[in-house]
C-alpha positions in Angstrom: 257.4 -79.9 60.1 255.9 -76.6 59.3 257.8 -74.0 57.9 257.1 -70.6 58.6 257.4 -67.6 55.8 257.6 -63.9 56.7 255.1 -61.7 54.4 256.0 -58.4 54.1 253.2 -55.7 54.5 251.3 -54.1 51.3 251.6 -50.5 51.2 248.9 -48.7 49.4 250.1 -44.9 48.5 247.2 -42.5 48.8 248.7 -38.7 48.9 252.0 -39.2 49.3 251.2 -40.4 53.0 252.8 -43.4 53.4 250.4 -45.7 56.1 252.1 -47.5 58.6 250.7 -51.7 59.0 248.5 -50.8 61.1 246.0 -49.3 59.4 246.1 -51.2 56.4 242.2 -51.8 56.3 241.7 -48.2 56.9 239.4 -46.6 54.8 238.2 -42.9 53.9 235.1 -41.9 54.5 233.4 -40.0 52.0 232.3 -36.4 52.3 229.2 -34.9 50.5 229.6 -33.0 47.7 230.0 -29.7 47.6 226.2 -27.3 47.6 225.8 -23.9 47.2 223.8 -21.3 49.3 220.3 -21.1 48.3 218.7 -18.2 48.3 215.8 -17.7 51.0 212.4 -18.4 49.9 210.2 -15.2 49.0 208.0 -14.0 51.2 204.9 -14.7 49.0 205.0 -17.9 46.8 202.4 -16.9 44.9 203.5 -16.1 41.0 201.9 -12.9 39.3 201.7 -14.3 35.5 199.8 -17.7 37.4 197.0 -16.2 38.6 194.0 -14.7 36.9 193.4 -11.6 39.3 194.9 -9.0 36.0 195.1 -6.0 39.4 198.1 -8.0 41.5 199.9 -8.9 38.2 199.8 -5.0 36.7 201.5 -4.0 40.1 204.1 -6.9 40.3 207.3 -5.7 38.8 209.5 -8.5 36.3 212.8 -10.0 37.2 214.2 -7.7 34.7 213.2 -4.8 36.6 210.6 -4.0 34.3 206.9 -2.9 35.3 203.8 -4.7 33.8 201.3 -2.1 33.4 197.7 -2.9 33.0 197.1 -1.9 29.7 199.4 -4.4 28.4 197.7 -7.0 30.2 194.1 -6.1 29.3 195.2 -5.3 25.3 196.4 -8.8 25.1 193.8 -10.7 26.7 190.9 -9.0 25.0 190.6 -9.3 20.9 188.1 -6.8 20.5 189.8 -4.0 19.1 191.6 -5.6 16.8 190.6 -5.0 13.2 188.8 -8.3 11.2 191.2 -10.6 8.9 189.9 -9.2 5.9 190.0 -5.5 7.0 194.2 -6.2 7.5 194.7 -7.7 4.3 192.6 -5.2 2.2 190.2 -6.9 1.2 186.3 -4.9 1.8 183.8 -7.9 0.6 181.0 -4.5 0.6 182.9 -2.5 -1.8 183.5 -5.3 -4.2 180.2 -6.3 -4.5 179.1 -2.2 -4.9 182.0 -1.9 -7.6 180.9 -5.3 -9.4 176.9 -4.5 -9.3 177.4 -0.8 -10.6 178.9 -2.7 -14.0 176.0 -4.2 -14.5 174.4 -1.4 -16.4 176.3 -0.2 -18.8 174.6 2.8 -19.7 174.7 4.5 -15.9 177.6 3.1 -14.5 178.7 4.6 -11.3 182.1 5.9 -10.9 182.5 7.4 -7.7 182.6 3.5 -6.6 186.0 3.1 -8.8 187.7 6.2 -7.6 189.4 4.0 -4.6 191.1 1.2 -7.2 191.7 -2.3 -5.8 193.1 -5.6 -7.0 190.4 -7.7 -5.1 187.4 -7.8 -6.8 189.7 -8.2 -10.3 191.6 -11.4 -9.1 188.4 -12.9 -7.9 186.8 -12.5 -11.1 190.1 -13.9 -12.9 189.7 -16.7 -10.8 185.5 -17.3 -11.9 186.6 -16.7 -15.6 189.3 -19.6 -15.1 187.3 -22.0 -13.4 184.1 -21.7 -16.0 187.1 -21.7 -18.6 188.0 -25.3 -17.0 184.3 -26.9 -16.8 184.1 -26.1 -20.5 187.6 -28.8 -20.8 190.0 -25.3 -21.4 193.0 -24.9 -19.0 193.6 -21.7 -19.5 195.0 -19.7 -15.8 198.5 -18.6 -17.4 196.8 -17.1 -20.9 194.1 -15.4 -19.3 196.3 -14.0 -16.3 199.0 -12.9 -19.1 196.1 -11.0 -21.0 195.1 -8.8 -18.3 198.6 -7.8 -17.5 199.1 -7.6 -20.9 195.7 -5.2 -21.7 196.7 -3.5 -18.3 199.9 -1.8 -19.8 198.3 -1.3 -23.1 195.4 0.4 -22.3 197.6 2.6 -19.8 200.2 3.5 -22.5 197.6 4.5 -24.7 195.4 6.6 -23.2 198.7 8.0 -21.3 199.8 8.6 -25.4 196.6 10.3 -26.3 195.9 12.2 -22.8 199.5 13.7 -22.7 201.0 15.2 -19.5 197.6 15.8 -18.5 196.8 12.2 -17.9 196.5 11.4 -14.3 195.6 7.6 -14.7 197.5 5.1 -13.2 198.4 1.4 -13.5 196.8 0.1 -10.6 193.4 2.3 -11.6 194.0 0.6 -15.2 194.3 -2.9 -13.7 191.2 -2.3 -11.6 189.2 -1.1 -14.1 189.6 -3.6 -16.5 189.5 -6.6 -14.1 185.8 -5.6 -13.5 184.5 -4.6 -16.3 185.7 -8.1 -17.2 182.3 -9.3 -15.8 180.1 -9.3 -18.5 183.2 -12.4 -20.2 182.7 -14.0 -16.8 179.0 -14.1 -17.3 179.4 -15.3 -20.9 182.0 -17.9 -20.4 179.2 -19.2 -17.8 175.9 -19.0 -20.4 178.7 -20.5 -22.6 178.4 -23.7 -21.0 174.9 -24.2 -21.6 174.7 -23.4 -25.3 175.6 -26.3 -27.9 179.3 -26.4 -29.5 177.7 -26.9 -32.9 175.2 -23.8 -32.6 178.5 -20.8 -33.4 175.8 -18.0 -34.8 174.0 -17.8 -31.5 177.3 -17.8 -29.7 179.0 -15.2 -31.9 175.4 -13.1 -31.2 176.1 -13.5 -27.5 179.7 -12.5 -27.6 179.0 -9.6 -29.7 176.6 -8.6 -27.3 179.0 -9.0 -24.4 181.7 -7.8 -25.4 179.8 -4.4 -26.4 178.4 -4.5 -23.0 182.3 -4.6 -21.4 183.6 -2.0 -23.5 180.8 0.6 -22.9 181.5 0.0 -19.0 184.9 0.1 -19.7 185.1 3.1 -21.7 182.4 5.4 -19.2 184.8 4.2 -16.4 188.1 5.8 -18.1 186.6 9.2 -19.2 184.9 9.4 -15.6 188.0 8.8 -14.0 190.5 11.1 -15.7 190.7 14.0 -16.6 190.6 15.4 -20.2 189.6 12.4 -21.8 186.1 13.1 -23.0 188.1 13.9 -26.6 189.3 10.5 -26.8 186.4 8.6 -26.2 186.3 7.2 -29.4 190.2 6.0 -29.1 189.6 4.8 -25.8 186.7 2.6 -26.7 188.6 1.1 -29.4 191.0 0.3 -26.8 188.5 -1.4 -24.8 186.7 -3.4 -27.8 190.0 -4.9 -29.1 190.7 -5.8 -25.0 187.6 -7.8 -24.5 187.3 -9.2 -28.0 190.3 -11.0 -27.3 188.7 -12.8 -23.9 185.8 -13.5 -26.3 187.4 -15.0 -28.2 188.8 -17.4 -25.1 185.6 -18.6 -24.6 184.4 -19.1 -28.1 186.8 -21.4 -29.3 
């Protein structure tokens, strides 16, 4: 004998709507998300900055509301008024080389060629001195680099002392000066290399003579260069022996 059992409904709440038993196996049917408008397509799909014709991308205007104008356009796609690399950083490869070949006579040396000072042509023959300085086994960067600045401000003060208010020289003439009349060390620290270690009265000749040969440059250079210093030459070469005597003496011993 079967007994029968009365099951009352489920009710599922969803929204405070109370369904009836019915429509128990009713479900919702999903909506699509929500989109917004889109705006309409342009009448032209083609993009300005996209194509290569430089005319139709001068006239387009920006989204900013900014033109493009066509000299814009054609100064950045073309290099060739641009300055070189060298030019920008102040470096002139031409008046280096005039500056360093007019210091190699010392009795005529040139000084209209040293009346526009630079820093170039002195660092690069810092760096030569330093690198002969190292095939001969002698790590020398910081000594030699503190020298120069060293001479620099010595050489300044004194001819400054001696010329008075009337001396116009600079620094950054004094620096230049001296970094190129340094040539005639950089050529002696290279012949250095080829003379024996033993042999020290043919390398105290040489040095004698090139150190004689940098302070002549060295001196023509300052009384050229300022003014009201033809007095002092004798002062100022003094200056310049003790300077270069001292880089000699670098690449003697």
């Amino acid at each position: 004998m079967t007994k029968e059992f009365t099951v009352p409904p489920v009710i599922f709440p969803s929204g405070g709507v109370s369904p009836t038993v019915g429509n128990i196996n009713h479900r919702r049917v999903p909506t699509a998300p929500f989109q917004p408008s889109r705006p309409p397509p342009p009448s032209s799909s083609a993009i300005p900055f996209m194509s290569f014709d430089i005319g139709s991308a001068a006239s387009s205007s920006g989204s900013f509301g900014g033109t493009i104008s066509a000299s814009s356009v054609s100064g950045s796609a073309s290099f060739d008024d641009e300055e070189p690399l060298l030019d920008e950083l102040g470096i002139h490869p031409d008046q280096i080389w005039h500056k360093t070949k007019s210091i190699l006579n010392p009795f005529r040396v040139n000084p209209t060629a040293h009346k526009d000072s630079d820093l170039s042509g002195p660092i690069f023959l810092y760096l030569s001195l330093c690198l002969f300085q190292l095939l001969a086994g002698k790590i020398q960067f910081g000594v030699i680099l503190g020298w120069i600045v060293v001479s620099s401000i010595f050489l300044y003060i004194v001819f400054n002392m001696l010329a008075g208010r009337n001396g116009n020289l600079d620094l950054h003439t004094c620096t230049s000066v001296i970094g190129y009349c340094m040539l005639p060390v950089v050529i002696l620290s290279a012949t250095s290399l080829f003379v024996p270690q033993g042999s020290s009265v043919p390398r105290y000749v040489m040095a004698g003579v090139f150190v004689g040969w940098a302070s002549r440059a060295c001196t023509n250079l300052m009384v050229t260069l300022a003014d009201g210093s033809e007095e002092h030459r004798g002062l100022i070469a003094y200056a310049c022996f003790l300077i270069y005597t001292l880089f000699s003496l670098l690449v003697i011993f």
